[in-house]
C-alpha positions as CSV (number, residue, x, y, z in Angstrom):
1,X,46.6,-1.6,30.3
2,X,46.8,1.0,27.6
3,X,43.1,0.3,26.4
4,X,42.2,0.7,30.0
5,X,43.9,3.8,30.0
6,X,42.0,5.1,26.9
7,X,38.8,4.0,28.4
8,X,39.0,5.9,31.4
9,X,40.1,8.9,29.6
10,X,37.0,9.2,27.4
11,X,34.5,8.2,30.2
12,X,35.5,11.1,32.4
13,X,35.5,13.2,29.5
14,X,32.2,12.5,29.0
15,X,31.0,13.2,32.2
16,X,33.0,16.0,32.3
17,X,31.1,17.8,29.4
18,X,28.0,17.3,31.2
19,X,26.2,15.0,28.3
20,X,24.4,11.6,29.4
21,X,22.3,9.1,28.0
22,X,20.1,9.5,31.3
23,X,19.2,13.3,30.7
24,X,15.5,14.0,30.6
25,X,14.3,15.0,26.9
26,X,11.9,17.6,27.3
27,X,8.5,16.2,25.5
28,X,7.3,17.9,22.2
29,X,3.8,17.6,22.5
30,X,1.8,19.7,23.3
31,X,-2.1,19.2,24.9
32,X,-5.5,20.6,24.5
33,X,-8.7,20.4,25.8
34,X,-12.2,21.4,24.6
35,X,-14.4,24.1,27.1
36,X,-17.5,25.1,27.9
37,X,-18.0,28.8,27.4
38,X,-19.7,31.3,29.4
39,X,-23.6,31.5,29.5
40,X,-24.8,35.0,29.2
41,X,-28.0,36.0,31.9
42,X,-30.6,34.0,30.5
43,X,-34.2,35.4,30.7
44,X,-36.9,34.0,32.4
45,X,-38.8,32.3,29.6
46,X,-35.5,30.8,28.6
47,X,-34.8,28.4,31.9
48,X,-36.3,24.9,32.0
49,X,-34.8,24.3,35.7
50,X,-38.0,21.0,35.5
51,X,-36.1,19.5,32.9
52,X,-33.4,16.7,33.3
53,X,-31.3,16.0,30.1
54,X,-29.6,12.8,29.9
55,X,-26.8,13.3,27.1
56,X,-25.4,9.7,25.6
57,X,-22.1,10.2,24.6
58,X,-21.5,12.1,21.6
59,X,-20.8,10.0,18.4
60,X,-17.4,10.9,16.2
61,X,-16.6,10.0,12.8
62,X,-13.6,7.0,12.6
63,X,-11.1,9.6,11.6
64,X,-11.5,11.6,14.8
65,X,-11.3,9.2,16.9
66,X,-7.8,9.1,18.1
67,X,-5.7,11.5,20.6
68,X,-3.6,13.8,17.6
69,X,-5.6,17.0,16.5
70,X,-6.9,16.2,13.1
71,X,-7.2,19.3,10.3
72,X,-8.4,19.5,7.1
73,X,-5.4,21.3,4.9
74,X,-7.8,20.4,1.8
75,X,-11.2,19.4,1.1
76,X,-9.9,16.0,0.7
77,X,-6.8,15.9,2.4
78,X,-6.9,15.3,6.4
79,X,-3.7,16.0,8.7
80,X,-3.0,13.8,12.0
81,X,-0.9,16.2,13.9
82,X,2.3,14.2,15.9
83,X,2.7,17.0,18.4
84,X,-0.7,18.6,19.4
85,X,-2.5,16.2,20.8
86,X,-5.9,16.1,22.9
87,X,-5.6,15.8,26.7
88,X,-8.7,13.3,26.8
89,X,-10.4,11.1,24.3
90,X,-12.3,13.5,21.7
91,X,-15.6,11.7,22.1
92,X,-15.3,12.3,26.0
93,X,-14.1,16.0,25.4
94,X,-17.0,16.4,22.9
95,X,-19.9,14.9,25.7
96,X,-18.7,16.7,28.4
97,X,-18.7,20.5,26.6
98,X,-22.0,19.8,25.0
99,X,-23.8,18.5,28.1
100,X,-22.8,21.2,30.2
101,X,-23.2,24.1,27.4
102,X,-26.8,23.1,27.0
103,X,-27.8,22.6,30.6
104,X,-26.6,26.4,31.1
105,X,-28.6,27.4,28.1
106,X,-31.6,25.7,29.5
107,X,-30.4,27.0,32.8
108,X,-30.9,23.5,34.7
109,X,-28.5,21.7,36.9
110,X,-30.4,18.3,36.1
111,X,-28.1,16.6,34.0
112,X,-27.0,12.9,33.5
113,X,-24.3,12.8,31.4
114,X,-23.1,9.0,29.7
115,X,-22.3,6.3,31.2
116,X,-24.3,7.5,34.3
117,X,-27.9,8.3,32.2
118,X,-30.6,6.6,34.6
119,X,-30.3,8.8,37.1
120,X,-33.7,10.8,36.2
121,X,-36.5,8.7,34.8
122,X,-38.1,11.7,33.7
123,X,-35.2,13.1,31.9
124,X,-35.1,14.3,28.0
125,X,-32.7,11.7,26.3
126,X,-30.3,13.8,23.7
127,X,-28.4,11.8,21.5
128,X,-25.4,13.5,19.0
129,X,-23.6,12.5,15.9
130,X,-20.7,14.2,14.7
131,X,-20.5,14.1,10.5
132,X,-17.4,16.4,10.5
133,X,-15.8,17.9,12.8
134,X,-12.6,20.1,11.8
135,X,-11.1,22.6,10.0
136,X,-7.7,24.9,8.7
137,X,-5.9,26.6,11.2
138,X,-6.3,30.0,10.6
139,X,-9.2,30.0,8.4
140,X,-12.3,28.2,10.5
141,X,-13.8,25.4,12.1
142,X,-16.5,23.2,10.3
143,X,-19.1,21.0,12.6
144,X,-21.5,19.3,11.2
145,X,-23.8,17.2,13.8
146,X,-27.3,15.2,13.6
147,X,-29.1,15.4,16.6
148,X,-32.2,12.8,18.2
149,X,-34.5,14.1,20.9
150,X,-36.8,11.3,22.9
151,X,-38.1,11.2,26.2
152,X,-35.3,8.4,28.3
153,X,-38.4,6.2,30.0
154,X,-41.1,5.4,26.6
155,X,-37.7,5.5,24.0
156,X,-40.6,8.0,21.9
157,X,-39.0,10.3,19.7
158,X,-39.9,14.1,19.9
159,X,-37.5,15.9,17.4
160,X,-34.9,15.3,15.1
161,X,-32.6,17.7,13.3
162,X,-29.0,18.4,11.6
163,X,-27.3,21.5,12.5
164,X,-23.8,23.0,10.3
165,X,-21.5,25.9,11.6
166,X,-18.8,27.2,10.9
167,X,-16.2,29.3,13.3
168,X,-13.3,31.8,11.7
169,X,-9.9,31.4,12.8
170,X,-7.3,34.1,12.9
171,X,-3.6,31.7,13.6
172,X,-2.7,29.7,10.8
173,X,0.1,28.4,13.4
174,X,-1.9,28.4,16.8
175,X,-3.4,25.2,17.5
176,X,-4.6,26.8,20.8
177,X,-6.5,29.1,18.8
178,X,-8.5,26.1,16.5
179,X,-8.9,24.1,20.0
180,X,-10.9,27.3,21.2
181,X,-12.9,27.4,17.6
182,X,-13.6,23.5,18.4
183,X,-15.6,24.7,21.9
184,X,-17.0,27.5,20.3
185,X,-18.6,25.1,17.6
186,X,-19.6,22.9,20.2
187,X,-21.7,25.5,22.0
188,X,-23.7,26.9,18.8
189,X,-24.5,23.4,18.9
190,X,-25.5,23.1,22.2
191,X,-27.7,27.1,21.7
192,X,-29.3,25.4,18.6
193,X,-30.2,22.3,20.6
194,X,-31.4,24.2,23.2
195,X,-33.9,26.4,21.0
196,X,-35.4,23.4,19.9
197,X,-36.0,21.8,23.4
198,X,-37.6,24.8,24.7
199,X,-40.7,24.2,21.6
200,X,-41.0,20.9,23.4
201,X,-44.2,20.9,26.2
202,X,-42.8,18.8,29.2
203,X,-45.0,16.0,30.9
204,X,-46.8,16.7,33.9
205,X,-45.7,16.1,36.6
């Protein structure tokens, strides 16, 4: 009886003090995406409204490829955060924000973007591989990208290039700040891309 006693006594003291196993615990992470960024007014000679793009899915190095933000503290040294973390696989983030930065820039709404790539048979196949793609809070973003041009129905190759930049950071502690350095990478990409499509004559049609 007296253990029963006790029992009771330190079960309605703990309910009493408001603590239980069953309370919520608020989550620590914290999520990011990638985004587009705004197109300015693009002249005249600079829209190819024709031209369909059909973007493959951007290619990532191994060590990207996983849903914690990944920096690069050192030249050799690579951090995995455990509490920022991308909203949506990086490869899909990456796709999506280049597709749709260079259709603005070539100021066409005739995009297929991977899996879906068939859609135009006359569409301009851009493929993108992502050598490195990070950088130290607070001091910049490094992306470094190979990129294939070839028309989607012969497979023929038009033009091939690598491209390197290289965005300043201001927070050493802000990972919303690198996330936005990230998308801004991503669309110098996407400009540089661009510039080199417009050299390309289309088919006629």
């Amino acid at each position: 009886m007296k253990n029963h006693f006790f029992l009771f006594v330190f079960t309605a003291a703990f309910l009493l003090s408001g603590c239980s196993v069953l309370d919520p615990k608020k989550d620590p992470a914290v999520y990011y995406v990638l985004n587009t960024t705004e197109t300015p007014q693009l002249p005249p000679a600079a829209k190819r409204p024709e031209l369909a793009l059909s973007v493959a899915r951007v290619q990532l190095p191994a060590y990207l490829d996983r849903m914690e933000v990944v920096s690069r503290p050192a030249e050799n040294r690579l951090e995995a955060s455990g509490t920022h973390l991308w909203m949506e696989p990086l490869g899909k983030a990456c796709t999506r924000v280049f597709s749709q930065d260079l259709a603005q820039r070539l100021g066409t709404g005739r995009l297929a973007i991977a899996p879906s790539l068939d859609i135009y048979s006359d569409a301009l196949q851009v493929q993108v591989e992502i050598i490195r793609f990070d950088g130290e809070p607070g001091v910049e973003v490094k992306l470094r990208a190979r990129w294939r041009l070839a028309w989607l129905a012969t497979g023929k190759t038009l033009l091939t290039g690598e491209h390197a930049f290289a965005v300043p950071l201001t927070s050493k502690t802000d990972y919303e700040d690198y996330a936005g350095g990230m998308s801004k990478a991503l669309n110098l990409l996407a400009e540089a891309v661009a510039q080199e499509i417009r050299k390309i004559n289309l088919p006629a049609s």
